[in-house]
N, CA, C and O atoms as a Tinker XYZ file with bonds, in Angstrom:
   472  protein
     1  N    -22.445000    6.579000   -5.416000    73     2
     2  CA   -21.809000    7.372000   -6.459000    64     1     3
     3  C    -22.546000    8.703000   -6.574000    63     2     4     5
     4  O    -23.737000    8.868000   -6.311000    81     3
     5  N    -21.756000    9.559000   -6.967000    73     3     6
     6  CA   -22.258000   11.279000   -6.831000    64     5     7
     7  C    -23.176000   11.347000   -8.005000    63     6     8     9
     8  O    -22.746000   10.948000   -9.087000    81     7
     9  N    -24.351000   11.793000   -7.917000    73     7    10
    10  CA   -24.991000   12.379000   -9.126000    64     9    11
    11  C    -24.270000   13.139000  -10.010000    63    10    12    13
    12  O    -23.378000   13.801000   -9.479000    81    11
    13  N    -24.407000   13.266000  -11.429000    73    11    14
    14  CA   -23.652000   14.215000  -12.599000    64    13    15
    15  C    -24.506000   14.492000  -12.899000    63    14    16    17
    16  O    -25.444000   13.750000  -13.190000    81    15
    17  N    -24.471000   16.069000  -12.944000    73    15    18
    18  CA   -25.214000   17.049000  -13.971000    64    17    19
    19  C    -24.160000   16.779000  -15.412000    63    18    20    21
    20  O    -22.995000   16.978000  -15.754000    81    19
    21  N    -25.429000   16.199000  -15.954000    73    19    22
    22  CA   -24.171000   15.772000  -17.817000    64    21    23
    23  C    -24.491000   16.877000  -18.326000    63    22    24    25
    24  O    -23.619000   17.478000  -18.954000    81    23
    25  N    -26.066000   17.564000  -18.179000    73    23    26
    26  CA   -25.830000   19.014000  -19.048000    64    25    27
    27  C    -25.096000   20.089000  -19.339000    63    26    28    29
    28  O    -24.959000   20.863000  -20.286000    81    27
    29  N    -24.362000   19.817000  -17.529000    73    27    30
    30  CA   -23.221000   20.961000  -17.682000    64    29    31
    31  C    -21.790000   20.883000  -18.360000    63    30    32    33
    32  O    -20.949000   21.744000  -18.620000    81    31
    33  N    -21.854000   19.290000  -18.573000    73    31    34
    34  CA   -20.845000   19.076000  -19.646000    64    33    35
    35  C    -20.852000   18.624000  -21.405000    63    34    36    37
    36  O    -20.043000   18.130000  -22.191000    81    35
    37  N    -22.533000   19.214000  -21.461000    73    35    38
    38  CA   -22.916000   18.774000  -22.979000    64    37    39
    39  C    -21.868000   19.507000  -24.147000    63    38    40    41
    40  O    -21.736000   19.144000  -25.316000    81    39
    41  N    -21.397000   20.278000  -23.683000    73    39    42
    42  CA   -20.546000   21.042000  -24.770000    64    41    43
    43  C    -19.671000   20.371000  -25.213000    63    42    44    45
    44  O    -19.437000   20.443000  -26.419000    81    43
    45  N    -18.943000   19.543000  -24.407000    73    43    46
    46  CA   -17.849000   18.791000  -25.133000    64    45    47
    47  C    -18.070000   17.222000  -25.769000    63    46    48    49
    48  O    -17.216000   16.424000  -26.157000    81    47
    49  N    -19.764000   17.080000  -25.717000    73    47    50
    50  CA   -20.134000   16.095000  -26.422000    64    49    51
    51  C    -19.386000   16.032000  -28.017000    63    50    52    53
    52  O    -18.459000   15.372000  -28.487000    81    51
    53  N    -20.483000   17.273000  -28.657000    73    51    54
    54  CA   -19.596000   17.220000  -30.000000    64    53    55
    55  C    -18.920000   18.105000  -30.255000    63    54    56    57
    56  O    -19.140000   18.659000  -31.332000    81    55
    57  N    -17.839000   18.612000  -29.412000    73    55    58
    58  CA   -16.626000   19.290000  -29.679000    64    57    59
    59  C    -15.745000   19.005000  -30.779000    63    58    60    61
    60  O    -15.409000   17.848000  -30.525000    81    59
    61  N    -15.155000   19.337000  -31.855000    73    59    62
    62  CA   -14.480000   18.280000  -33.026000    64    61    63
    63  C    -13.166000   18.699000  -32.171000    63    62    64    65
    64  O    -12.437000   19.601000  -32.584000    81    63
    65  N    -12.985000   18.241000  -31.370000    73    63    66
    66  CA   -11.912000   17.314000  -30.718000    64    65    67
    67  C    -11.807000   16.209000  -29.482000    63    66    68    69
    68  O    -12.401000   16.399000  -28.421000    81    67
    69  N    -10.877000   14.873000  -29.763000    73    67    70
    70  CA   -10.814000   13.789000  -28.954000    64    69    71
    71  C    -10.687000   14.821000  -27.424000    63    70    72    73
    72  O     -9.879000   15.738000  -27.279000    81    71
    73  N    -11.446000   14.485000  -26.671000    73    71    74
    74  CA   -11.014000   14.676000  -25.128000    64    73    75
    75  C    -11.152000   13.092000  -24.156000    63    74    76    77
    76  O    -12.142000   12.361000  -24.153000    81    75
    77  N    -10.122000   12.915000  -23.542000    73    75    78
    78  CA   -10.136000   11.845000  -22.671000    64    77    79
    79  C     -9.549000   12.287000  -21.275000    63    78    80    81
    80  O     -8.680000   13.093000  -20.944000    81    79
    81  N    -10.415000   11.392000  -20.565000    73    79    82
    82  CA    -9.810000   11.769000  -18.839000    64    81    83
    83  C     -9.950000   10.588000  -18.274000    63    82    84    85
    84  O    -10.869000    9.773000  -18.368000    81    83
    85  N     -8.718000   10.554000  -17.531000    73    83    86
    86  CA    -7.952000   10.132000  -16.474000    64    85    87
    87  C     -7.685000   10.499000  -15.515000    63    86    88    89
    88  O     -6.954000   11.475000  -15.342000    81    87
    89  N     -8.569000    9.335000  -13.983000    73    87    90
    90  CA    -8.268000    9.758000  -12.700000    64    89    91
    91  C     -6.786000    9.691000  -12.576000    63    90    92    93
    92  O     -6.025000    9.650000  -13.543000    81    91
    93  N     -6.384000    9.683000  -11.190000    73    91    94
    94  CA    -4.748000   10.001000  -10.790000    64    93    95
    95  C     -4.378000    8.832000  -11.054000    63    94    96    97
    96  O     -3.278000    8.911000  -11.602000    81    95
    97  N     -4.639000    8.001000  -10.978000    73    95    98
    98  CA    -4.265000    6.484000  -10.534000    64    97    99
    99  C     -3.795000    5.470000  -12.520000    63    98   100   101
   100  O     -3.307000    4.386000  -12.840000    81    99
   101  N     -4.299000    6.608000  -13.209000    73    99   102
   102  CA    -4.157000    6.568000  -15.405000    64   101   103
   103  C     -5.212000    5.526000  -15.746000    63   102   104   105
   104  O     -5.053000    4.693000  -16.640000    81   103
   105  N     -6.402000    5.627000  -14.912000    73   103   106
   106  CA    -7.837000    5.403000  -15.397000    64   105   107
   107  C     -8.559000    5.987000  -16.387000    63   106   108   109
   108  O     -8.853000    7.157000  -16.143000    81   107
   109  N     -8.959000    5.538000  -17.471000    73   107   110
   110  CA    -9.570000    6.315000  -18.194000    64   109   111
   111  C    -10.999000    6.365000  -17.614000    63   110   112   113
   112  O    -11.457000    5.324000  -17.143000    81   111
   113  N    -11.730000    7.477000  -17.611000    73   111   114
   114  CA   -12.850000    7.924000  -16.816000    64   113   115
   115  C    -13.885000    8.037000  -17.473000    63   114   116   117
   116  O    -14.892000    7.337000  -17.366000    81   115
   117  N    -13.646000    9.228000  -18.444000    73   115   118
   118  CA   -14.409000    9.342000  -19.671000    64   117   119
   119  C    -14.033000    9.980000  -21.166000    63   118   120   121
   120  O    -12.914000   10.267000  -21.591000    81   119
   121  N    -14.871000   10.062000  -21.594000    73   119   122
   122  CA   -14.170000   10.324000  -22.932000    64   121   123
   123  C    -15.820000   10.804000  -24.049000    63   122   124   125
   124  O    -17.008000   10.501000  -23.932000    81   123
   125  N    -15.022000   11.681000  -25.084000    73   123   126
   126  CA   -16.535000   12.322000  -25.454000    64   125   127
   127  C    -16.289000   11.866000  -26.960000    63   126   128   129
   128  O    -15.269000   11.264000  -27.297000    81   127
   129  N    -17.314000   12.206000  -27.832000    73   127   130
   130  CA   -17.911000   11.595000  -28.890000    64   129   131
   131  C    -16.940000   11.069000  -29.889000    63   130   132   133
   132  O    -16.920000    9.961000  -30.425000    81   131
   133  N    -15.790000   12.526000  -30.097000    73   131   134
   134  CA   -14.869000   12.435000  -31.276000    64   133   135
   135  C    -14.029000   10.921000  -30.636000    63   134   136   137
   136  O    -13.822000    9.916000  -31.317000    81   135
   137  N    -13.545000   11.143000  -28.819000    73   135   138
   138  CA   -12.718000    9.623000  -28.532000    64   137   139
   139  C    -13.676000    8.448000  -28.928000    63   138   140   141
   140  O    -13.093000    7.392000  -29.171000    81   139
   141  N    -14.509000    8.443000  -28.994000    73   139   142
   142  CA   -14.970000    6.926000  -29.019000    64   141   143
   143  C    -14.908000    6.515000  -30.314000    63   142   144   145
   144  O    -14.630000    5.349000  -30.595000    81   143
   145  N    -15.190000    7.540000  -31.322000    73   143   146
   146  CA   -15.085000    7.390000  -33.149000    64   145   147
   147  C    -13.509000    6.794000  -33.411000    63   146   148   149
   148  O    -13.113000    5.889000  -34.145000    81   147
   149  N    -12.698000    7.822000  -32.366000    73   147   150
   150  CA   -11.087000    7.737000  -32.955000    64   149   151
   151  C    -10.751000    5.940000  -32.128000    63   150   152   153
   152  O    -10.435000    5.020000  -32.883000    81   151
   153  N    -10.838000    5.760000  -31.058000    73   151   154
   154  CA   -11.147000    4.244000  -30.734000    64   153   155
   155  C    -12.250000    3.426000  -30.769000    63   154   156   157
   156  O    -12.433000    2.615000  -29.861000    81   155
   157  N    -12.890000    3.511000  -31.547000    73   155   158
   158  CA   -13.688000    2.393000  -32.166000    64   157   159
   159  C    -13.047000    0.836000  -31.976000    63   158   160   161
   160  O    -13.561000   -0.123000  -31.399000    81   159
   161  N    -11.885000    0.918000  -32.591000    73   159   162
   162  CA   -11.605000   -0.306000  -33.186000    64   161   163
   163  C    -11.114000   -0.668000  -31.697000    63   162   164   165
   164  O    -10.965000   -1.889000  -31.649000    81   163
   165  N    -10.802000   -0.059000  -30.450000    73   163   166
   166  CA    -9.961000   -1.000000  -29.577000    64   165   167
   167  C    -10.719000   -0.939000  -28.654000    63   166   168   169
   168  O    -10.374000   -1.444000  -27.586000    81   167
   169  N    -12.188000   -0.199000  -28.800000    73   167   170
   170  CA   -13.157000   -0.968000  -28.041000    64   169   171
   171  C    -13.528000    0.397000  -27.743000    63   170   172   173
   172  O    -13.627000    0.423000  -26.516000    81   171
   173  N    -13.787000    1.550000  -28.204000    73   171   174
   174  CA   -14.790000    2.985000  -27.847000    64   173   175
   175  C    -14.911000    3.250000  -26.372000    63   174   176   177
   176  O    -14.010000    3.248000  -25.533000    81   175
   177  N    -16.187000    3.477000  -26.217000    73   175   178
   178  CA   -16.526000    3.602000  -24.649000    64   177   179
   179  C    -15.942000    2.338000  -23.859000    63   178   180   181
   180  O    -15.626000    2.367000  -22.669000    81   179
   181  N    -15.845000    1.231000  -24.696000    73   179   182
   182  CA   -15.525000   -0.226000  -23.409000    64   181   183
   183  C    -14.524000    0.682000  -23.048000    63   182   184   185
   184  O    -14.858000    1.336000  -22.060000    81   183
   185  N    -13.636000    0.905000  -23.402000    73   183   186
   186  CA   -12.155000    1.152000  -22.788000    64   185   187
   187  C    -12.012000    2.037000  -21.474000    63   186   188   189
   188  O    -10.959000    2.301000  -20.893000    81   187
   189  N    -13.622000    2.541000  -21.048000    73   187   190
   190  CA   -13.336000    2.891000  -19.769000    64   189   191
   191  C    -13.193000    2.147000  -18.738000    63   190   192   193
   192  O    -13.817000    1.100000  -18.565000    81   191
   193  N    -12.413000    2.591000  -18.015000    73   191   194
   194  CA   -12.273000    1.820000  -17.066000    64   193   195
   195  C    -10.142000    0.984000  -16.804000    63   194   196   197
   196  O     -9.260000    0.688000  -15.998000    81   195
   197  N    -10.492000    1.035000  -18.041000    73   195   198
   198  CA    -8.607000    0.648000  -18.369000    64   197   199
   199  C     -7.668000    1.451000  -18.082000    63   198   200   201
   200  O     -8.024000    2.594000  -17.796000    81   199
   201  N     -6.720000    1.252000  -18.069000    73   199   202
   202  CA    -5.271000    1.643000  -17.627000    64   201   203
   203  C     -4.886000    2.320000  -19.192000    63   202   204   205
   204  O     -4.774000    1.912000  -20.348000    81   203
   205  N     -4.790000    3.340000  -18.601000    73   203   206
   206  CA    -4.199000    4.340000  -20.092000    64   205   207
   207  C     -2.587000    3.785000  -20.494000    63   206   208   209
   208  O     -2.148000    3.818000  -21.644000    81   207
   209  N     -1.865000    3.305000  -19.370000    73   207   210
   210  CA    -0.759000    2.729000  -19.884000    64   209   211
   211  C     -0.557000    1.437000  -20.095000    63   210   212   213
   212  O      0.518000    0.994000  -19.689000    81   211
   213  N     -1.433000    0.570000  -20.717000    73   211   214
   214  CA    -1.646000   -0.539000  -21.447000    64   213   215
   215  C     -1.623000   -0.077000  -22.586000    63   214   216   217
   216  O     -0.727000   -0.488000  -23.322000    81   215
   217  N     -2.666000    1.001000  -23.156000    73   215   218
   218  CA    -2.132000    1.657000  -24.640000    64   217   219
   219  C     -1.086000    1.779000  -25.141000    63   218   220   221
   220  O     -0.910000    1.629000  -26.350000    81   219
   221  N      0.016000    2.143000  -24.136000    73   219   222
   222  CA     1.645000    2.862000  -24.308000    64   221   223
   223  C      2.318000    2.042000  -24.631000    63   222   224   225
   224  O      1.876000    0.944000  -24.292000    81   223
   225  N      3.583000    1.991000  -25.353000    73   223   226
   226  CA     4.712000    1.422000  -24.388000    64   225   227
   227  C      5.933000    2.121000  -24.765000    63   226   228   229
   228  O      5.897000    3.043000  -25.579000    81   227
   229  N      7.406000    1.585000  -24.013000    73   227   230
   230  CA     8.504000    1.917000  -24.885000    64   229   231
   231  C      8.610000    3.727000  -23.961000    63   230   232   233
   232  O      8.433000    3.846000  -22.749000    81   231
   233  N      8.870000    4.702000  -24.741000    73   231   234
   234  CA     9.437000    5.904000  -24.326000    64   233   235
   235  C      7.939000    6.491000  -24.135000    63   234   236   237
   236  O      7.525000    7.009000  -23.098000    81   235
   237  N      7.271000    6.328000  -25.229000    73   235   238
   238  CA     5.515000    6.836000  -24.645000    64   237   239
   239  C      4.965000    6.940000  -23.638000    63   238   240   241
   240  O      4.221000    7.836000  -23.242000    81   239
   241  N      5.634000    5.098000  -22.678000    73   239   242
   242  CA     5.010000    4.461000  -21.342000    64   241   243
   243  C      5.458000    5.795000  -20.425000    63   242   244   245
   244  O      4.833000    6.457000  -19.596000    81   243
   245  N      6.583000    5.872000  -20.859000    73   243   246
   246  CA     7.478000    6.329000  -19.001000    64   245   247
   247  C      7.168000    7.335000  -19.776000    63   246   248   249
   248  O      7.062000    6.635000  -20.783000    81   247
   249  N      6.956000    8.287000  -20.122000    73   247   250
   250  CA     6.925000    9.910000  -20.324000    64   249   251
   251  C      5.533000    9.733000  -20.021000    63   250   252   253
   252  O      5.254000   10.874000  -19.654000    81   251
   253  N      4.511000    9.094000  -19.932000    73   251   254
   254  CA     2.922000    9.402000  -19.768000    64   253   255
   255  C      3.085000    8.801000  -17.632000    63   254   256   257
   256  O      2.489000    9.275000  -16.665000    81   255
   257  N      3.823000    7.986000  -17.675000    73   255   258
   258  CA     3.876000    7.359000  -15.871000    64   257   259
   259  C      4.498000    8.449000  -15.349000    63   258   260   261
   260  O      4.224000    8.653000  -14.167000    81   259
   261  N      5.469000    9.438000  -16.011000    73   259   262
   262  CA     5.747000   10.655000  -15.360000    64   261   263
   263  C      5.143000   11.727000  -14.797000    63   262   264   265
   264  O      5.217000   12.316000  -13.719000    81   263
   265  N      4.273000   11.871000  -16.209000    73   263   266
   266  CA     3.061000   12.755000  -16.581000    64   265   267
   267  C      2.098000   12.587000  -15.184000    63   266   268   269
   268  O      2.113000   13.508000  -14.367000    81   267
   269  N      1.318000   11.465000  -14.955000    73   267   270
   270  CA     0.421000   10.827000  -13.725000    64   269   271
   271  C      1.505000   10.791000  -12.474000    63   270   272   273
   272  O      1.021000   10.721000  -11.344000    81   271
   273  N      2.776000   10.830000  -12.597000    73   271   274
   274  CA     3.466000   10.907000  -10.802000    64   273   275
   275  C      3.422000   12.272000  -10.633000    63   274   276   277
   276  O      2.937000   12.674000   -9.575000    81   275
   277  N      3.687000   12.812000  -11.172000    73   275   278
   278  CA     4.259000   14.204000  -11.167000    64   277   279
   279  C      3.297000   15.524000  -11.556000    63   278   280   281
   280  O      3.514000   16.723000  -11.376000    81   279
   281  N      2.108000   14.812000  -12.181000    73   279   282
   282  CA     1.355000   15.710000  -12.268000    64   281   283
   283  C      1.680000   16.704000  -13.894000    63   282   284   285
   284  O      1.121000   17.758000  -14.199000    81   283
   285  N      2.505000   16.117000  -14.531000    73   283   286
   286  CA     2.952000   17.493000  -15.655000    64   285   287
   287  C      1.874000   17.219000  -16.602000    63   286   288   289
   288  O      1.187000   16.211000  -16.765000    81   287
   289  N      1.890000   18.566000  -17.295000    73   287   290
   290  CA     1.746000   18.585000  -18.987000    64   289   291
   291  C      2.824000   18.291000  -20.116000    63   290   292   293
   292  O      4.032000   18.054000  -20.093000    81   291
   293  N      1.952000   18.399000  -21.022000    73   291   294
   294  CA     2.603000   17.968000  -22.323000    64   293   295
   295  C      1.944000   18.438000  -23.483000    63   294   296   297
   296  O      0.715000   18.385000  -23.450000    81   295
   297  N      2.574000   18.962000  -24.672000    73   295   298
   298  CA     1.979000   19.055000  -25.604000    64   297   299
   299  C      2.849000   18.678000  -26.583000    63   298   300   301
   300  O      4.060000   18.512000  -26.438000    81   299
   301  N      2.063000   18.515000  -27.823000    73   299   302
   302  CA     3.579000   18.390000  -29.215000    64   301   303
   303  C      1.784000   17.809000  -30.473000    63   302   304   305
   304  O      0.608000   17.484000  -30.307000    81   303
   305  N      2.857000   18.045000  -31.692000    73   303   306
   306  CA     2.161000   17.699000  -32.712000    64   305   307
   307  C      2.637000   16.565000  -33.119000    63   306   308   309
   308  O      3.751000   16.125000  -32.833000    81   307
   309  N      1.618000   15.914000  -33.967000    73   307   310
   310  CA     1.864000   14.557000  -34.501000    64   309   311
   311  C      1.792000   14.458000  -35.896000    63   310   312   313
   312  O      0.596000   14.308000  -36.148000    81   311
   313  N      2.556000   14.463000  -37.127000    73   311   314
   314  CA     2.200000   14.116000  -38.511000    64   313   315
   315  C      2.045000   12.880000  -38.803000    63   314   316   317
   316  O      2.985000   12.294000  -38.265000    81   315
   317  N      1.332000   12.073000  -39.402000    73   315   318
   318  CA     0.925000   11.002000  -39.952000    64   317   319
   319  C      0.032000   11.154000  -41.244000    63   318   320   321
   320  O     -1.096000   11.640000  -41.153000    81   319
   321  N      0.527000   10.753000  -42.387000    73   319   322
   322  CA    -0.021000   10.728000  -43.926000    64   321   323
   323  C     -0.380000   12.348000  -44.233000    63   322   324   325
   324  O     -1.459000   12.619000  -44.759000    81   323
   325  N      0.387000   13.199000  -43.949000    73   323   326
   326  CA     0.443000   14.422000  -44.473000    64   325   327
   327  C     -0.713000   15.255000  -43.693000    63   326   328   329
   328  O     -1.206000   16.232000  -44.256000    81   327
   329  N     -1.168000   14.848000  -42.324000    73   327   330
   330  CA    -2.294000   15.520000  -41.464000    64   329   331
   331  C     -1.582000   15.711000  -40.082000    63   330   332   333
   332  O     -1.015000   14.788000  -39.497000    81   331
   333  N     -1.684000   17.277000  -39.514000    73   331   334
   334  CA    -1.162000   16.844000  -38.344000    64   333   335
   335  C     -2.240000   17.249000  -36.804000    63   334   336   337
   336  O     -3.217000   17.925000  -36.484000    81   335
   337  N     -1.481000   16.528000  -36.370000    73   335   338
   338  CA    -2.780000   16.179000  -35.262000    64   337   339
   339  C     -2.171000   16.952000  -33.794000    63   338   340   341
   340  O     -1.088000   16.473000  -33.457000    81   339
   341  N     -2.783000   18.260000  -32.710000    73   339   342
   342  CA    -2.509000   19.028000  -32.142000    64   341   343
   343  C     -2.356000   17.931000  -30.382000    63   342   344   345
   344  O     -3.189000   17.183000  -30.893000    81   343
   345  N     -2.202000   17.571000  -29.616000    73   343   346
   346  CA    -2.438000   16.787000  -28.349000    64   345   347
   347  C     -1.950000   18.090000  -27.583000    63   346   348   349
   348  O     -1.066000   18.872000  -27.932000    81   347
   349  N     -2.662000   18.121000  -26.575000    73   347   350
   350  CA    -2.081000   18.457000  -25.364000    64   349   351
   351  C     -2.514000   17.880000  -24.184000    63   350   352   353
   352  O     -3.745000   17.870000  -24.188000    81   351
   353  N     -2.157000   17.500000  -23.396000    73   351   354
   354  CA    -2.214000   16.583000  -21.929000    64   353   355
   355  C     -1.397000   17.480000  -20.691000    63   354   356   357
   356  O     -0.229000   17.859000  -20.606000    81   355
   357  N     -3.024000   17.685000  -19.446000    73   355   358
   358  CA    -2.897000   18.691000  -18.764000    64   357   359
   359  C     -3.311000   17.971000  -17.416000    63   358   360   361
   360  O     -3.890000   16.931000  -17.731000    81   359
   361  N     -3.266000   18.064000  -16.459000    73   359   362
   362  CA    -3.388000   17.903000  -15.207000    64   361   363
   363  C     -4.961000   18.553000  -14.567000    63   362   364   365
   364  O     -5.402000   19.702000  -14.589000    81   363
   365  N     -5.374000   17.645000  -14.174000    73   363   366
   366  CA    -6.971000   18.526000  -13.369000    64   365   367
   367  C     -7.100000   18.237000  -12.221000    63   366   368   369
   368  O     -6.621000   17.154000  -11.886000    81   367
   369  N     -7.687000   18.952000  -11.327000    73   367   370
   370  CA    -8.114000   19.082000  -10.693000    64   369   371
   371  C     -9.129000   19.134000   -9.506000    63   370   372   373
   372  O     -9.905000   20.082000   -9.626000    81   371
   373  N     -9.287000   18.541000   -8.638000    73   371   374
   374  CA   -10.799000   18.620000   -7.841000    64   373   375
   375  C    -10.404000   18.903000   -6.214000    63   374   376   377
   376  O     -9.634000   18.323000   -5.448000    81   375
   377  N    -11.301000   20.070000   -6.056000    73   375   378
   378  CA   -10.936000   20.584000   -4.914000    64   377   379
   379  C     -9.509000   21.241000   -4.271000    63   378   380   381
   380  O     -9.136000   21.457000   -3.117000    81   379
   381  N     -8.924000   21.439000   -5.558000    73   379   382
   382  CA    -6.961000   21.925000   -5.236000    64   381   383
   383  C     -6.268000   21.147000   -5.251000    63   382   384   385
   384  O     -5.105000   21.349000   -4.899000    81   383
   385  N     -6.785000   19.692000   -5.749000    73   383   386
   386  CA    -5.720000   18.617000   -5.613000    64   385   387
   387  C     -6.097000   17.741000   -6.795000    63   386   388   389
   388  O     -7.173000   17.660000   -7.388000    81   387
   389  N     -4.597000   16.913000   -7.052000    73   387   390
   390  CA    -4.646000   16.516000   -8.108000    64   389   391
   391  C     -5.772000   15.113000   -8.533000    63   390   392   393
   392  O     -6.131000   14.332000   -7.652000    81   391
   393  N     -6.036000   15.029000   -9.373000    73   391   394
   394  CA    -7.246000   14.341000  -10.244000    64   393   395
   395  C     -6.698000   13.642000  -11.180000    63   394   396   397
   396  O     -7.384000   12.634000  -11.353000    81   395
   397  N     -5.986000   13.662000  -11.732000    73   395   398
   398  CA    -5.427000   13.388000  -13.287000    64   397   399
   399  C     -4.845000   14.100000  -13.962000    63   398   400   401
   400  O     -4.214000   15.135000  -13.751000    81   399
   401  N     -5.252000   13.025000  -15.557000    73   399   402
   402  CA    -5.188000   14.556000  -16.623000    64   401   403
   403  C     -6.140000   13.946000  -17.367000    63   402   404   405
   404  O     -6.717000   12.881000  -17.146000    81   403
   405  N     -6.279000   14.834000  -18.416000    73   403   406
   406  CA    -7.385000   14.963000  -19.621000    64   405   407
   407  C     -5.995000   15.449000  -20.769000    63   406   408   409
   408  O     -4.972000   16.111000  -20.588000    81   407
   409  N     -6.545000   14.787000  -21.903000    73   407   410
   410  CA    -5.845000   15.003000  -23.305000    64   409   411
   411  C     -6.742000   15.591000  -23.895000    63   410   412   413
   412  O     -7.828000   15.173000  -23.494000    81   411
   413  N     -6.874000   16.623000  -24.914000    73   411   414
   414  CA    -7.073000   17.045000  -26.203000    64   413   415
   415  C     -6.508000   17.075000  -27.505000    63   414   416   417
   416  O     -5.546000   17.830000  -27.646000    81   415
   417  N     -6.893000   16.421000  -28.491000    73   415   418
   418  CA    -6.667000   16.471000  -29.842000    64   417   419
   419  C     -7.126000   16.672000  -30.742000    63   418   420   421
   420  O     -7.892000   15.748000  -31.015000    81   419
   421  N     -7.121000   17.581000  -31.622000    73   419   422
   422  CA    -7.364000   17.969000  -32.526000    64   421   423
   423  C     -7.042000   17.985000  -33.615000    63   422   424   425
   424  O     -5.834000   18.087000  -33.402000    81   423
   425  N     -7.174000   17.957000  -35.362000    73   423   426
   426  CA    -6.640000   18.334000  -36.104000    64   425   427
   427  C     -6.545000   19.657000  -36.469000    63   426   428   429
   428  O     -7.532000   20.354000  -36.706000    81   427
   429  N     -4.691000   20.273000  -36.563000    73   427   430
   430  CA    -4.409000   21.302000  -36.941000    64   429   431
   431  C     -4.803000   21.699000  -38.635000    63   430   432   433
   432  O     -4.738000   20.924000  -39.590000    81   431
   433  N     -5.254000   23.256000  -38.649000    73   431   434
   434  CA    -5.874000   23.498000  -39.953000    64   433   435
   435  C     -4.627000   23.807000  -40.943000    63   434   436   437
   436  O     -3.534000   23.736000  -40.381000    81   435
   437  N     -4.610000   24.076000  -42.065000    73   435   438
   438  CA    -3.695000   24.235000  -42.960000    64   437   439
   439  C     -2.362000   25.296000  -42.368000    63   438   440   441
   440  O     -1.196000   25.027000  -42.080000    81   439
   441  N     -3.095000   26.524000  -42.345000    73   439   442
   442  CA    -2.205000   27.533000  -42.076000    64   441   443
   443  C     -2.763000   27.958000  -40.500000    63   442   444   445
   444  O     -3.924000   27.925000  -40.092000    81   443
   445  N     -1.538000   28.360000  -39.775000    73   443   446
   446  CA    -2.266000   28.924000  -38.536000    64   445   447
   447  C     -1.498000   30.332000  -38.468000    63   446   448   449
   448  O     -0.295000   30.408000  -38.716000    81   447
   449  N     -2.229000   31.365000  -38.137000    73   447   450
   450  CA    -1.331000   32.504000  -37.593000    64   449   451
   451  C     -0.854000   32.425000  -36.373000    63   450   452   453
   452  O     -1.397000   31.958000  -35.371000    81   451
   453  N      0.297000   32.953000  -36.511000    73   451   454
   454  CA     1.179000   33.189000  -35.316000    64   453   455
   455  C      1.352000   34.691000  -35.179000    63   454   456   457
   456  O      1.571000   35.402000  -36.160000    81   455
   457  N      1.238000   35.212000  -33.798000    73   455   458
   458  CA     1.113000   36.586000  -33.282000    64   457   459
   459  C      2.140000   36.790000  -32.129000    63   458   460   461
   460  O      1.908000   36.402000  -30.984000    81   459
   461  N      3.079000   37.306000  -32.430000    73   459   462
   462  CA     3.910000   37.894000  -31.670000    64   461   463
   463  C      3.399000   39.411000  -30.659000    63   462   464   465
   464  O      3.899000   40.467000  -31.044000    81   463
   465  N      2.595000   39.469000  -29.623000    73   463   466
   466  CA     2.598000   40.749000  -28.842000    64   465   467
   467  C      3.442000   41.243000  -28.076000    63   466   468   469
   468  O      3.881000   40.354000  -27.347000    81   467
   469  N      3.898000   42.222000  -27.868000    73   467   470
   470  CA     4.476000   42.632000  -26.645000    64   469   471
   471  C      3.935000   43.749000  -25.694000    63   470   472
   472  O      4.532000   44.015000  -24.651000    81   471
């Protein structure tokens, strides 16, 4: 197994947002401080190693098995008890070819500006 420099990825230790990654194959790989708090209960760090689409099912399943054939993104917001929560799920990379993806989530703040440039 390849040595990891973890220092070069200390930043997203305590990032206040969930990040999780998934090789190509919808392995969860790793995952940083905020994921393991937000899955605690279904097992934190154990859960590496699992099939991200055991989590799923229903319309979730096949829009995330798409996501891993095909390589896409995704983003959208989530409300639950009056908080809403930002995801986006992106495709990575190693060496020009596909890897996975990695999710980010965050909670969105009250008000956000929106900027129209042209």
């Amino acid at each position: 197994m390849r040595q990891r420099n973890l220092e070069a990825h200390a930043w997203v230790k305590e990032l206040p947002a969930e990040i999780i990654v998934c090789d190509a194959a919808g392995l969860l790989i790793e995952m940083n401080e905020a994921a393991e708090e937000l899955f605690a209960s279904d097992g934190g760090r154990g859960l590496l190693g699992s099939d991200v689409l055991d989590c799923h099912s229903g319309a979730d399943r096949s829009k995330l098995e798409r996501m891993i054939k095909e390589g896409r993104s995704n983003a959208y917001i989530n409300e639950e008890s009056g908080s809403l929560t930002f995801f986006f799920q992106s495709p990575w990379y190693r060496d020009g070819r596909y890897a996975g993806f990695v999710e980010i989530s965050f909670q969105v703040p009250g008000e956000i500006p929106h900027y129209l440039r042209e």
